[in-house]
Legacy VTK file of the C-alpha trace (Angstrom):
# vtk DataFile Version 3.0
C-alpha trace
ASCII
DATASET POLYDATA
POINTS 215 float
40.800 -4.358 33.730
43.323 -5.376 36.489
41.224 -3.247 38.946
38.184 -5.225 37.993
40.099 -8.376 38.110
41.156 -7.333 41.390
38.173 -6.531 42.975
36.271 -9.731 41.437
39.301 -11.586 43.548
38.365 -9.828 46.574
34.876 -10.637 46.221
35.539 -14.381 45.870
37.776 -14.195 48.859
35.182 -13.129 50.972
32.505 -15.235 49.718
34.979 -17.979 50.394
35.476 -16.756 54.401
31.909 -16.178 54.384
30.819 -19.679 53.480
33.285 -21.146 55.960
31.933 -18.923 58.220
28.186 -20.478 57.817
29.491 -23.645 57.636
31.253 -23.691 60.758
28.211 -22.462 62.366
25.846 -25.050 61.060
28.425 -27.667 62.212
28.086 -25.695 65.881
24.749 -25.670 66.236
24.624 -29.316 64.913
26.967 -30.742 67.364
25.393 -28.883 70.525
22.042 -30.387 69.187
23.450 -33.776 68.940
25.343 -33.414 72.253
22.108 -32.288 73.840
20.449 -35.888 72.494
22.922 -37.596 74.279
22.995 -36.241 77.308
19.059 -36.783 77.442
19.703 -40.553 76.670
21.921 -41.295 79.509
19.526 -39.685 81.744
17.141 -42.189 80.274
19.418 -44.995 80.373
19.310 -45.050 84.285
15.974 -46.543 84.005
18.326 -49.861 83.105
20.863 -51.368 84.868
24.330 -50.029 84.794
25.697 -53.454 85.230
26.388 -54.987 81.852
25.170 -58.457 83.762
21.807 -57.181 84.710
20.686 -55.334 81.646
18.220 -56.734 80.025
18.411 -58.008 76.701
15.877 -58.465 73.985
16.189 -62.147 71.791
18.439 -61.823 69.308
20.157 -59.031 70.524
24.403 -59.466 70.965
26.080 -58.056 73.750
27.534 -55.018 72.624
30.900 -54.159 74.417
29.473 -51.044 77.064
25.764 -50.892 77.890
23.574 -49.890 75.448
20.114 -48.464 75.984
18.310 -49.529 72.619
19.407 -52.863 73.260
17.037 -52.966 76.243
14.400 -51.154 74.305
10.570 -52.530 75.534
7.801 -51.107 77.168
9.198 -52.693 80.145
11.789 -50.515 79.948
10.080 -46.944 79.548
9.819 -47.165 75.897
6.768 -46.528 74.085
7.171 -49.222 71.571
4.577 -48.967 69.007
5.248 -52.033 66.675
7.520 -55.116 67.589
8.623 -58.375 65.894
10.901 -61.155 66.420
13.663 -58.991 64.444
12.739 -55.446 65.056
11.126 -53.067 67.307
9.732 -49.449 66.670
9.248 -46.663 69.296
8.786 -42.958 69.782
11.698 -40.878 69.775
11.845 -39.546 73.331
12.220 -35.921 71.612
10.568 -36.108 68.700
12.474 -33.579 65.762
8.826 -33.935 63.764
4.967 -34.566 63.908
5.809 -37.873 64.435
8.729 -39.156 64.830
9.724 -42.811 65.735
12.589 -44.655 65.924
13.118 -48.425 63.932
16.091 -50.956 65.684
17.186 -54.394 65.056
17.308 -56.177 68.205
20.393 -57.246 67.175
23.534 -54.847 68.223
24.292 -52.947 65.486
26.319 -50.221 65.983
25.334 -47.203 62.981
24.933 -47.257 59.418
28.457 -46.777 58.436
28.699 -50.292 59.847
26.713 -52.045 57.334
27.785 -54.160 54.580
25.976 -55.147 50.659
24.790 -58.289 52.710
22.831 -55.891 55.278
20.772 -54.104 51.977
18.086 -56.320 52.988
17.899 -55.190 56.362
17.052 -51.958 55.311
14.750 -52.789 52.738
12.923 -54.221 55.731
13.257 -51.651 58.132
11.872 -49.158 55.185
9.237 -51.727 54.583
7.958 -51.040 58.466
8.457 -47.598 58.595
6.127 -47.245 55.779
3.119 -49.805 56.942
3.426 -47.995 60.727
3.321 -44.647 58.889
0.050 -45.903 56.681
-1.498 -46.774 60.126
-1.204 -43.414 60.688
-2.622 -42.153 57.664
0.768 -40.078 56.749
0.543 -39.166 53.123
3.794 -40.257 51.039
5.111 -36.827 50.408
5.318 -36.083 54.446
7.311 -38.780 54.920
11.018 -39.074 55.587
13.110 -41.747 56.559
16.841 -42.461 56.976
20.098 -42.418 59.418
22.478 -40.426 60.733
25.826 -41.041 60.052
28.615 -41.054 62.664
29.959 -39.057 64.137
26.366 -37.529 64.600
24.323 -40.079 66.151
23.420 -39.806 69.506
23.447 -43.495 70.446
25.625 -46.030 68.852
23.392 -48.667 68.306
21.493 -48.793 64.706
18.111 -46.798 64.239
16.264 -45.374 61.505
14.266 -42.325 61.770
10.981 -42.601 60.870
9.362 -38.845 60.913
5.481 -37.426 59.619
6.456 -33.838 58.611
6.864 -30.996 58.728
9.528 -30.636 61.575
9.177 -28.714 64.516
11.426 -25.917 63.300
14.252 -24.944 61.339
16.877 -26.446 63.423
15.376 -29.281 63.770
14.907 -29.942 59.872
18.708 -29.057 59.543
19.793 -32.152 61.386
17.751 -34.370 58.198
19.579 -32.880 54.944
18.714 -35.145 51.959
21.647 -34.259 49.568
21.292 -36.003 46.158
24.255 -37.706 44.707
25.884 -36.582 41.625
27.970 -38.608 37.997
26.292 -42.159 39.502
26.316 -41.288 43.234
23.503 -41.809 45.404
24.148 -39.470 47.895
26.365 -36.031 48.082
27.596 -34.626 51.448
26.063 -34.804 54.179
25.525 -35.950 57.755
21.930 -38.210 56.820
21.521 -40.673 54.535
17.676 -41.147 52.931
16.419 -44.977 53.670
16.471 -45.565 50.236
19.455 -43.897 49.443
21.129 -45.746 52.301
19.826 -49.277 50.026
20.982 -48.873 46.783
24.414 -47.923 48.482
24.922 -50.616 50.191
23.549 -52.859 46.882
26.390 -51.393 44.953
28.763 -52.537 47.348
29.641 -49.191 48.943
29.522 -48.382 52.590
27.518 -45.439 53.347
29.611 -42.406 54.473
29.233 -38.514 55.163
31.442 -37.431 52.079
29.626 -38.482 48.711
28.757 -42.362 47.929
LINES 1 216
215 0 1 2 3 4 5 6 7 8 9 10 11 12 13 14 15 16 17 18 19 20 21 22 23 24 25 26 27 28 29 30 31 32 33 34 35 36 37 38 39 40 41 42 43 44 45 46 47 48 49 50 51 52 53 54 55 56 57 58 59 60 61 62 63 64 65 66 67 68 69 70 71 72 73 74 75 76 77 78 79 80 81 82 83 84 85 86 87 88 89 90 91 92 93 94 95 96 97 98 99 100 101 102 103 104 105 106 107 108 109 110 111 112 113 114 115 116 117 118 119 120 121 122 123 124 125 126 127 128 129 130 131 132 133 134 135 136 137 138 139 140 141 142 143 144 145 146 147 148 149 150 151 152 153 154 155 156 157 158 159 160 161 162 163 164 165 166 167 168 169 170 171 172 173 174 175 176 177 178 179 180 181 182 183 184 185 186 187 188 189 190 191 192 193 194 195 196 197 198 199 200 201 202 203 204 205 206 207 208 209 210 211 212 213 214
């Protein structure tokens, strides 16, 4: 019996080590993905002007305290914006993870997800809104649909977008970085680097700011 109980410990021990193992990985590989995506968008972001006083603006949108690339986001620019209003504009991602895979701002400086607030719940109802009538023009049936954000400290550019992707992704990797994890005893969401559009609502609705660890 103690030899059993023994080995049964050992077991654990290494199961333990082993999934720290994995998960240390997953966090590598995720980081060096992420670090990748932002080194591509400061190439890009040469295409503007590094001085804060010549970059070009969009209505609506604050000054954010450094430069910020999605604030100058317009065809004018070297985006391929595909939808545009008064409040929001939506482009491709410049390396798409899916099918297809755009990107929805405010025009307004935002800086992520974790900074938004229950009055902000709209916002994203109308971001989701858009995401789903530019994904109906392209005839994208529901259940290949995902949308949602990343949640610092893995975005690639501090300025609020929601991905908007057709699946299936591209590859494994890619579909790693886009974890839906369901929430558990009244949570929406459980851990994990991406919050779900609609996950990301009814969080903020409840009052709660949207975070990696469970909400």
């Amino acid at each position: 019996m103690l030899l059993d109980s023994a080995r049964n410990s050992d077991i654990q021990g290494l199961s333990c080590h082993g999934s720290q193992r994995i998960h240390a990985t997953l966090f590598s590989v995720l980081k060096t993905l992420f670090r990748s995506r932002s080194r591509r968008n400061k190439v890009s972001s040469k295409t503007l002007d590094d001085d804060v006083e010549g970059q070009v603006l969009l209505p609506g949108c604050a000054l954010p305290p450094a430069p910020c690339i999605f604030c100058g986001a317009s065809k004018e620019n070297g985006f391929d914006v595909v939808w545009e209003n008064d409040r929001y504009t939506v482009f491709t991602d410049i390396n798409p993870s899916a099918q297809h895979h755009l990107q929805i701002i405010p025009k307004r400086h935002i800086e992520s997800v974790k900074s938004l607030r229950q009055a902000d719940a709209a916002m994203v109802r109308e971001m989701i809104e858009i995401g789903h009538r530019v994904l109906d023009d392209m005839d994208v049936p529901p259940n290949l649909r995902r949308l949602g954000f990343h949640i610092p400290p893995y975005i690639s550019v501090p300025h609020l977008h929601m991905h908007v992707q057709a699946l299936p992704y591209r590859s494994f990797l890619r579909r790693l970085k886009y974890p839906i994890v369901y929430g558990r005893k009244g949570q929406e969401k459980g851990f994990s680097w991406f919050a779900d559009a609609e996950q990301a609502a009814r969080i903020l609705e409840k009052d709660v700011r949207v975070g990696i660890m469970p909400c």
